[in-house]
C-alpha positions in Angstrom: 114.4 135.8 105.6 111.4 137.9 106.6 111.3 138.8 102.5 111.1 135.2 101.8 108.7 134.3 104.1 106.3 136.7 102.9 106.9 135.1 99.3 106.2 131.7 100.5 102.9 133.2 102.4 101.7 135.3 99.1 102.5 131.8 97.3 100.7 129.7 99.5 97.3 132.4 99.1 97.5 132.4 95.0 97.6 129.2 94.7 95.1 128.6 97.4 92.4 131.1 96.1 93.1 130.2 92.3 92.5 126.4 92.8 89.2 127.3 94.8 87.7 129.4 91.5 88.7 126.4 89.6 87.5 123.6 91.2 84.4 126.0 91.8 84.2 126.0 87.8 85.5 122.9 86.4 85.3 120.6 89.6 88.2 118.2 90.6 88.9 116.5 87.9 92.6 117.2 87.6 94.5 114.2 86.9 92.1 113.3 83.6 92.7 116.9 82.5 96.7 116.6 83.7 97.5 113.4 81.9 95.0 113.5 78.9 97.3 117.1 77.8 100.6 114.5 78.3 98.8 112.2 76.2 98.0 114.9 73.1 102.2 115.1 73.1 101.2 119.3 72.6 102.9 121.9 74.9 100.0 121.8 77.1 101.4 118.0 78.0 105.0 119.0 77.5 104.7 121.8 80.4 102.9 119.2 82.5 105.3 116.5 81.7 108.0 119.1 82.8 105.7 120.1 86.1 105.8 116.9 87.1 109.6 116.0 87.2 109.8 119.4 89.0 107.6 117.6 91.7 109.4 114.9 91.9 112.7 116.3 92.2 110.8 118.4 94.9 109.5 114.7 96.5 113.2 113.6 96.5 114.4 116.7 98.1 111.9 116.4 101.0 112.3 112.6 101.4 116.3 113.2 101.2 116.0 116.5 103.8 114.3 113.6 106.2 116.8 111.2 105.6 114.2 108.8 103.8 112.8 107.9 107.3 109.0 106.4 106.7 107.7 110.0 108.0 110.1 111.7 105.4 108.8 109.6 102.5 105.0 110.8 103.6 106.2 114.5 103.6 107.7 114.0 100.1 104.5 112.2 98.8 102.8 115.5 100.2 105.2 117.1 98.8 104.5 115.2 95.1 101.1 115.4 95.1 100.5 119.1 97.1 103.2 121.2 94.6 103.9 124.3 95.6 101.1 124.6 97.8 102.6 122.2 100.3 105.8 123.0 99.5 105.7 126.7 100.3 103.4 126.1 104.0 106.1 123.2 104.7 109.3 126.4 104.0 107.5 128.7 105.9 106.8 126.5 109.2 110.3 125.2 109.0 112.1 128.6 108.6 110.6 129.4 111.7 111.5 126.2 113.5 115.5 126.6 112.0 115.1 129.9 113.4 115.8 131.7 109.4 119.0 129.7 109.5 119.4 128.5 105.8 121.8 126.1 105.7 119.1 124.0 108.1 116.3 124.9 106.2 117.6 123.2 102.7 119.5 120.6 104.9 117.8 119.7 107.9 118.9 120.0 110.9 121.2 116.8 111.7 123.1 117.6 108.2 123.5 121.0 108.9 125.0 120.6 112.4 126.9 117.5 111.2 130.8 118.5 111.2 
């Protein structure tokens, strides 16, 4: 756990210093840059395309892991729009609350204690 942990930590700084620089550079206009590469149908778009599935499947996953209550929905909008940034500070402070067990980290805990 303690190896995974620091792979969610050393995640959760790349991304966080690499989309500093660029929004240093270019600003913040993702979303025109995001969807305007979908709209050229090039690989550019296709990766994106395929980026943004992975998102939602991650959205699902959190909404699903909270049992689609309301506050469950929020996390997997967070988790939607925030990518792996979100995703990999949202592991990291529920590993700790699970206490490293797995089975409740990708299930939650009333699933995973469910008989």
């Amino acid at each position: 756990m303690t190896a995974f942990r620091l792979f969610l930590v050393t995640i959760f700084v790349a991304i966080a210093v690499y989309t500093g620089v660029v929004v240093f550079n270019h600003g913040m206009g993702l979303l025109p840059v995001f969807f305007g590469d979908m709209a050229e149908m090039g690989w550019p778009g296709q990766f994106n395309l395929d980026f943004m599935c992975f998102l939602a499947l991650s959205a699902l996953w959190l909404s699903w892991r909270h049992q689609f209550s309301p506050g469950g929905l929020v996390i997997g909008l967070c988790g939607f729009f925030g990518g792996a940034f979100f995703l990999s500070a949202y592991l990291l402070v529920v590993s700790f609350q699970v206490n490293g067990d797995v089975k409740a980290l990708l299930l939650g805990s009333a699933r995973a204690n469910a008989n």
